[in-house]
VEXBA-229470 format. One record per residue (C-alpha): residue number from 1; x, y, z. Coordinates in Angstrom, 2 decimals, m for minus. Layout:
<NUM, <X, Y, Z>>
...
//
This chain:
<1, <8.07, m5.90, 0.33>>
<2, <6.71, m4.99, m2.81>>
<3, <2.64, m5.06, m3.36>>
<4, <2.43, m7.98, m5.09>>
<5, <4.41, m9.45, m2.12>>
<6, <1.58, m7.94, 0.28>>
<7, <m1.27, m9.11, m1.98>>
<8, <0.31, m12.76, m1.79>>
<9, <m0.14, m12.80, 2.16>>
<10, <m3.52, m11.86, 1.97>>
<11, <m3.86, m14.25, m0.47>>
<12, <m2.28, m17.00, 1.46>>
<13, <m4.63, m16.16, 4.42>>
<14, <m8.13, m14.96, 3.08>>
<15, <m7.80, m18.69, 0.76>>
<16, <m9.11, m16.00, m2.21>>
<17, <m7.03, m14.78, m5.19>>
<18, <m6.99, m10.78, m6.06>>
<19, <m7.32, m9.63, m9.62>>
<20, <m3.86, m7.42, m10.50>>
<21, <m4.82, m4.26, m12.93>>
<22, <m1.61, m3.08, m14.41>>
<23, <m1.46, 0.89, m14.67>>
<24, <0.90, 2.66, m16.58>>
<25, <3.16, 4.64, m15.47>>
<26, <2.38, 7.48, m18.00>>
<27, <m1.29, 6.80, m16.81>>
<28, <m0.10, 7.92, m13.56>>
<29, <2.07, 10.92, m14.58>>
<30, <m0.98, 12.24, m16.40>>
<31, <m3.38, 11.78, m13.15>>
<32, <m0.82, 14.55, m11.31>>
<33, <m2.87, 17.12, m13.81>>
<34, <m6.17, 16.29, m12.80>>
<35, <m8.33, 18.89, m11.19>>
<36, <m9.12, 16.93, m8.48>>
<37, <m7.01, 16.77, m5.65>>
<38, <m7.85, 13.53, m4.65>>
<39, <m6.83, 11.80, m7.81>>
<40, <m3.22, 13.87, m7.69>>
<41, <m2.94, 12.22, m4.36>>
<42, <m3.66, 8.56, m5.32>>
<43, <m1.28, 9.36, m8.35>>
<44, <1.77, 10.55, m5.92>>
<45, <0.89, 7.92, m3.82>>
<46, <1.22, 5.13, m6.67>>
<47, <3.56, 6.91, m8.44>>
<48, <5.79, 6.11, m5.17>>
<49, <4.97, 2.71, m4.72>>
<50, <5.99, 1.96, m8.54>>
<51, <9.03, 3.61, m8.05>>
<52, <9.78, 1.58, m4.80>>
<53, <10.79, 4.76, m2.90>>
<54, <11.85, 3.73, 1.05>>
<55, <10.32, 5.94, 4.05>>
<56, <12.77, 6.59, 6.62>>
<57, <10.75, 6.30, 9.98>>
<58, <12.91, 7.10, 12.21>>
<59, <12.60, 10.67, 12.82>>
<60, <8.20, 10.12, 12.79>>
<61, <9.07, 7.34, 14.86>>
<62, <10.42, 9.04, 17.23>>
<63, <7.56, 11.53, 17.71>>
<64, <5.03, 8.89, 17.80>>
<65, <6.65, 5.72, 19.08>>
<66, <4.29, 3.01, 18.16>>
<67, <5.34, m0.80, 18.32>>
<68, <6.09, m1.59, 14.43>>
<69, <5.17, m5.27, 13.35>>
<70, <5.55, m7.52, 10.58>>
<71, <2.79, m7.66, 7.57>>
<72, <1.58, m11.37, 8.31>>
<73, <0.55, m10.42, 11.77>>
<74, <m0.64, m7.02, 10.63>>
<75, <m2.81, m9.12, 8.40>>
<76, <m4.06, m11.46, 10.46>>
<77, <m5.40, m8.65, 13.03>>
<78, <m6.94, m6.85, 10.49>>
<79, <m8.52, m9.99, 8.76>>
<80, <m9.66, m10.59, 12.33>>
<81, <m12.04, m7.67, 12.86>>
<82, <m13.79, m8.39, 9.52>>
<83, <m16.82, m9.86, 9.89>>
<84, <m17.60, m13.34, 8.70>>
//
């Protein structure tokens, strides 16, 4: 699922709309240069996402075996513990 996609369930379930901020993708590149290492991470991270690279699981999955489950029902759980 792409973000958006992810954003639209939460969406769908909170009854709220999200504001989207567009970044560009130069924006990003330029982040991986920053002195801090947390804002190299975050770029990496969206840099990723944007590009719509797949994680194979299977070999962390098979070190830590953990039950996977769909977003909606992730969701829902973690909408759950929120408080009112």
């Amino acid at each position: 699922m792409s973000q958006k996609e992810v954003a639209a369930v939460f969406e769908e379930l909170t009854g709220r709309t999200f504001e989207y901020e567009h970044m560009p993708i130069e924006v990003m590149k330029g982040m991986l240069q920053d002195d801090d290492e947390m804002t190299r991470t975050a770029a990496g991270l969206m840099l990723n996402c944007a590009a719509g690279d797949y994680v194979d699981l299977t070999e962390t999955l098979e070190i830590l075996p953990v039950e996977r489950t769909g977003i909606r029902e992730f969701a829902k759980a973690l909408l759950a513990q929120l408080p009112a």
